[in-house]
Backbone and ligand atoms as CSV (ligand in chain L), in Angstrom:
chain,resi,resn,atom,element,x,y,z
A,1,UNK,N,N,-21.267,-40.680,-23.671
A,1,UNK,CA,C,-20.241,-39.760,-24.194
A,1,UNK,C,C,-19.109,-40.560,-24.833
A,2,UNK,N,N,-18.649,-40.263,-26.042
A,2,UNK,CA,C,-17.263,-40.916,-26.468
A,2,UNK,C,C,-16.377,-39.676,-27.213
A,3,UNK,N,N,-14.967,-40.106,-26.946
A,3,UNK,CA,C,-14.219,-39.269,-26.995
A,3,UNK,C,C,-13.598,-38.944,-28.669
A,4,UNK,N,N,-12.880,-38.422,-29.540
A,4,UNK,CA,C,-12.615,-38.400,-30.879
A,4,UNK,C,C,-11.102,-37.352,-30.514
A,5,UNK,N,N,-9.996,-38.108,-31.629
A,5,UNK,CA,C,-9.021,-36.882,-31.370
A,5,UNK,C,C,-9.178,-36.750,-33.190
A,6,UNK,N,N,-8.437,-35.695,-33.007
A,6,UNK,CA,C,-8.777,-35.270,-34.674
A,6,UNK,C,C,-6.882,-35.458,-35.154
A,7,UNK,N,N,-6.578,-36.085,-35.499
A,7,UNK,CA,C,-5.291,-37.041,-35.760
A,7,UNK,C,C,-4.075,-36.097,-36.252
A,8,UNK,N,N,-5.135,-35.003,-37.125
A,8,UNK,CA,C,-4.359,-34.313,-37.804
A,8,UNK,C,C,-3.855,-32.407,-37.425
A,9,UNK,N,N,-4.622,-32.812,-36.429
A,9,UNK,CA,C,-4.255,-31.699,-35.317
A,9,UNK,C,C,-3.659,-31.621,-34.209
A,10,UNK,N,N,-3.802,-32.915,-33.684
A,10,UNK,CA,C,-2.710,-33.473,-32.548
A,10,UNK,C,C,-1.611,-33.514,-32.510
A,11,UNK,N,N,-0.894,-32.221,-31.757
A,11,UNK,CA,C,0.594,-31.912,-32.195
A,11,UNK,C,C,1.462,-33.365,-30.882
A,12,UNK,N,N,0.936,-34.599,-30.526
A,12,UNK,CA,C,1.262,-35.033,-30.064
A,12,UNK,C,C,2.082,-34.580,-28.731
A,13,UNK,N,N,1.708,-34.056,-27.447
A,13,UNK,CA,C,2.014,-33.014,-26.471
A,13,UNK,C,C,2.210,-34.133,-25.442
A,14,UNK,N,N,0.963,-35.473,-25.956
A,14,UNK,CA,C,1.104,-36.179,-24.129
A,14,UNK,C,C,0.650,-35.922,-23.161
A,15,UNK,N,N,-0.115,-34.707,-23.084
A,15,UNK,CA,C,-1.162,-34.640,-22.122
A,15,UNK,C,C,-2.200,-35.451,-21.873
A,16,UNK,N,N,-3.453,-35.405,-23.028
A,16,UNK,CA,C,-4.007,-36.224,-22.075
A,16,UNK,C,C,-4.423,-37.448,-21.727
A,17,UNK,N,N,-3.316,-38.259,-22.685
A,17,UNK,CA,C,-2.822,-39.329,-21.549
A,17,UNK,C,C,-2.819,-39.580,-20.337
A,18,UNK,N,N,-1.950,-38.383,-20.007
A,18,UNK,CA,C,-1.445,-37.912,-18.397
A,18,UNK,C,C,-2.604,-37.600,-17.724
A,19,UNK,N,N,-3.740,-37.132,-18.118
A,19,UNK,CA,C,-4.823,-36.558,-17.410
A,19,UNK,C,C,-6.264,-37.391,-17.434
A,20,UNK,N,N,-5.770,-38.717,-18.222
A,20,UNK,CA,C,-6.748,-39.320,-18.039
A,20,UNK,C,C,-6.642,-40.570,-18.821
A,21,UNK,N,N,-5.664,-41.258,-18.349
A,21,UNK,CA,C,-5.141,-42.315,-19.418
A,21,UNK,C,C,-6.091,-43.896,-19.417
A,22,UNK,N,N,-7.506,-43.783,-18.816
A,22,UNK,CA,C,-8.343,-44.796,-19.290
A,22,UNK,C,C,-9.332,-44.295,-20.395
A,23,UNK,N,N,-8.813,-42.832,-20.858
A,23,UNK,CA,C,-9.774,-43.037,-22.391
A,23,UNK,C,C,-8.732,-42.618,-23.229
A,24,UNK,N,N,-7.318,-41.825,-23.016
A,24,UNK,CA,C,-6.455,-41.450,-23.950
A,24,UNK,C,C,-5.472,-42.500,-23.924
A,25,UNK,N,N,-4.631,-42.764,-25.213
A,25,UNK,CA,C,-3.423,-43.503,-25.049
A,25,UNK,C,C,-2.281,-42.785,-26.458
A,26,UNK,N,N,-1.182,-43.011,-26.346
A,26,UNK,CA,C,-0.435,-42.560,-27.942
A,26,UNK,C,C,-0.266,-43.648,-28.730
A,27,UNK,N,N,-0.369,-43.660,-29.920
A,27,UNK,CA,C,-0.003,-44.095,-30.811
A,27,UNK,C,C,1.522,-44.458,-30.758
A,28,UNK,N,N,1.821,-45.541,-31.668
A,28,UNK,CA,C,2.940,-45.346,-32.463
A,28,UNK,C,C,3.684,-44.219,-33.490
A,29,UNK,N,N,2.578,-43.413,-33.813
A,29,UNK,CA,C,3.159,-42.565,-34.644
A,29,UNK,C,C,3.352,-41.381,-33.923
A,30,UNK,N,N,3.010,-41.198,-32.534
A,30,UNK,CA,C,3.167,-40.619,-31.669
A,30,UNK,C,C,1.909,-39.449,-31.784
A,31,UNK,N,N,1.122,-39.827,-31.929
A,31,UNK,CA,C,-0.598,-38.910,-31.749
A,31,UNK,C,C,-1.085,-39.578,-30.912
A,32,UNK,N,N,-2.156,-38.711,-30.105
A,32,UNK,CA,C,-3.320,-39.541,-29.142
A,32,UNK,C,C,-4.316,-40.622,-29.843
A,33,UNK,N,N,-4.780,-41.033,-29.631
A,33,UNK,CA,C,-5.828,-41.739,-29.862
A,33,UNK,C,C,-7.318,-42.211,-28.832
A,34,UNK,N,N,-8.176,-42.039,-28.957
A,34,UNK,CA,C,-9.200,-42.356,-27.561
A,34,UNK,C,C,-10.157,-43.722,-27.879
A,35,UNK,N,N,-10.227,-44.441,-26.949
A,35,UNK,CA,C,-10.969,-45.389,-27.139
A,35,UNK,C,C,-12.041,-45.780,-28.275
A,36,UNK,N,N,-13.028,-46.463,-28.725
A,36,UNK,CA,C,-13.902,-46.199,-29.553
A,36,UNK,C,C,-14.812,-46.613,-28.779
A,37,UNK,N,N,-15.171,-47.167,-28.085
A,37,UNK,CA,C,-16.306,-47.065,-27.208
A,37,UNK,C,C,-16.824,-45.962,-26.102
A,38,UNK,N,N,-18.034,-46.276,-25.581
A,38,UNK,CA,C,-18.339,-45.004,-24.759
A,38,UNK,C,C,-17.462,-45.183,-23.309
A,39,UNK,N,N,-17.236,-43.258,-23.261
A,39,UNK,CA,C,-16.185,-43.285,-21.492
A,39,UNK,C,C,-17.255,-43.485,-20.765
A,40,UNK,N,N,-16.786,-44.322,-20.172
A,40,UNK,CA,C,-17.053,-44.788,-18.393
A,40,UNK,C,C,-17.415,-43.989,-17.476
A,41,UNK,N,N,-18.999,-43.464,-17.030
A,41,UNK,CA,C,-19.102,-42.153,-16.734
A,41,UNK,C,C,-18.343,-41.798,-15.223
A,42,UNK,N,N,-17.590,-42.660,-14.650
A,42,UNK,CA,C,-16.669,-42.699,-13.703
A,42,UNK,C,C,-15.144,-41.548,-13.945
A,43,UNK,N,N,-15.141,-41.560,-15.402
A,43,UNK,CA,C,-13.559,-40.936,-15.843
A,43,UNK,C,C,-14.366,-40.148,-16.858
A,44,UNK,N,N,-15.712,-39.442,-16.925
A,44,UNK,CA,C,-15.802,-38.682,-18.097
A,44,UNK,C,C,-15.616,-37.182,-17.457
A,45,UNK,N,N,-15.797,-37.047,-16.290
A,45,UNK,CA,C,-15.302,-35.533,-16.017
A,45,UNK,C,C,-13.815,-35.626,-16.305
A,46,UNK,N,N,-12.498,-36.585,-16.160
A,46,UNK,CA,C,-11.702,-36.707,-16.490
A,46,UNK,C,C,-11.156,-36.298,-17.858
A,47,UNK,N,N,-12.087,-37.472,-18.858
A,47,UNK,CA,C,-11.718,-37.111,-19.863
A,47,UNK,C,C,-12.446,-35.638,-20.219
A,48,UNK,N,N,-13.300,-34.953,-20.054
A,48,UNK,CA,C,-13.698,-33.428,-20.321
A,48,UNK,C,C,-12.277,-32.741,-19.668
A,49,UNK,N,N,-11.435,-32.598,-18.735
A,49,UNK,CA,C,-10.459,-32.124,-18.339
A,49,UNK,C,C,-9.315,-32.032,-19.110
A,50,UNK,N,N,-9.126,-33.389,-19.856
A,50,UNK,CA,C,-8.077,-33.743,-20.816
A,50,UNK,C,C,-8.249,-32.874,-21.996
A,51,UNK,N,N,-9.749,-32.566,-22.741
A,51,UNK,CA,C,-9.912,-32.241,-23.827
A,51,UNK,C,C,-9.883,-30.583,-23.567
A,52,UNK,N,N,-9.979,-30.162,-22.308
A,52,UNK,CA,C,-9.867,-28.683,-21.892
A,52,UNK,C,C,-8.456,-28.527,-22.010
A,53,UNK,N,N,-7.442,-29.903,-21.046
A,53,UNK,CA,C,-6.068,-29.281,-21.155
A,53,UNK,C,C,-4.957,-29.296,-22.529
A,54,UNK,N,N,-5.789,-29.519,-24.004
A,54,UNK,CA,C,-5.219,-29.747,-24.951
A,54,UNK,C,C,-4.714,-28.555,-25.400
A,55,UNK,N,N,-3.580,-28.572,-26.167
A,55,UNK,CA,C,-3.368,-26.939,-26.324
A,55,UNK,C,C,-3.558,-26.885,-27.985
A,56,UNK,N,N,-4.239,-27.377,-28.463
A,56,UNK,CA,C,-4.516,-27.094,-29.987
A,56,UNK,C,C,-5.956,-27.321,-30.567
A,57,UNK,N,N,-6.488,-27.776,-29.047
A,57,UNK,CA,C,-8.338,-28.296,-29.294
A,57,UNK,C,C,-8.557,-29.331,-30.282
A,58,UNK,N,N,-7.713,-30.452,-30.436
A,58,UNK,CA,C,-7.798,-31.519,-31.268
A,58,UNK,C,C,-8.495,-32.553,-30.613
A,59,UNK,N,N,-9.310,-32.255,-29.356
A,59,UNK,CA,C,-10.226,-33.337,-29.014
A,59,UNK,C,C,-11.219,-33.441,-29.009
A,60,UNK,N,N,-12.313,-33.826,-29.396
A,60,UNK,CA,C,-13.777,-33.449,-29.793
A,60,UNK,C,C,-14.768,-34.458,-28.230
A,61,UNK,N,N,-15.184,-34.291,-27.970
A,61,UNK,CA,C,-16.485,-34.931,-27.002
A,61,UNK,C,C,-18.053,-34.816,-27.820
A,62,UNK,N,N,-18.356,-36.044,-27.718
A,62,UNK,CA,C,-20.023,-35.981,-28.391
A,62,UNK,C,C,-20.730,-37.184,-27.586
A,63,UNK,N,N,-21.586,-37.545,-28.644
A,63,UNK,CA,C,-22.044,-38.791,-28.487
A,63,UNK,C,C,-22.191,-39.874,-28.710
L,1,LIG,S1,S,-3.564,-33.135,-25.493
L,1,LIG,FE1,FE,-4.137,-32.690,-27.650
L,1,LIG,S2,S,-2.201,-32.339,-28.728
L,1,LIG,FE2,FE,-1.721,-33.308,-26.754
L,1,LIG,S3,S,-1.588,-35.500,-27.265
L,1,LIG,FE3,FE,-3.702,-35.094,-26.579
L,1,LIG,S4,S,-4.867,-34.655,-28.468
L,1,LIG,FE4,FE,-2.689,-34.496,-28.961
């Protein structure tokens, strides 16, 4: 599983950072950003939590 934020939808909120900050982190420009490698299936129910608690659905989960 790897994570994708969509840059231009990310009203920058800071969540899920907060909810799972070994695959989310912010930017400098103050948007999320998620790793580019695959999550750690240790923190991927995590990160699925993060991308539930987004409030604009700017986080995508695939493969
Ligand atoms: S939860 Fe959504 S809107 Fe908030 S920082 Fe993360 S990607 Fe951006």
């Amino acid at each position: 599983m790897k994570a994708y934020v969509d840059d231009a939808t990310c009203i920058g909120c800071e969540t899920c950072p907060k909810v799972c900050p070994e695959v989310f982190h912010m930017t400098d420009e103050g948007i999320a950003h998620a790793i580019d490698g695959k999550i750690p299936e240790d923190v991927q129910g995590k990160a699925e939590q993060a991308a539930e608690s987004c409030p604009v659905e700017a986080i995508d989960l695939g493969d």
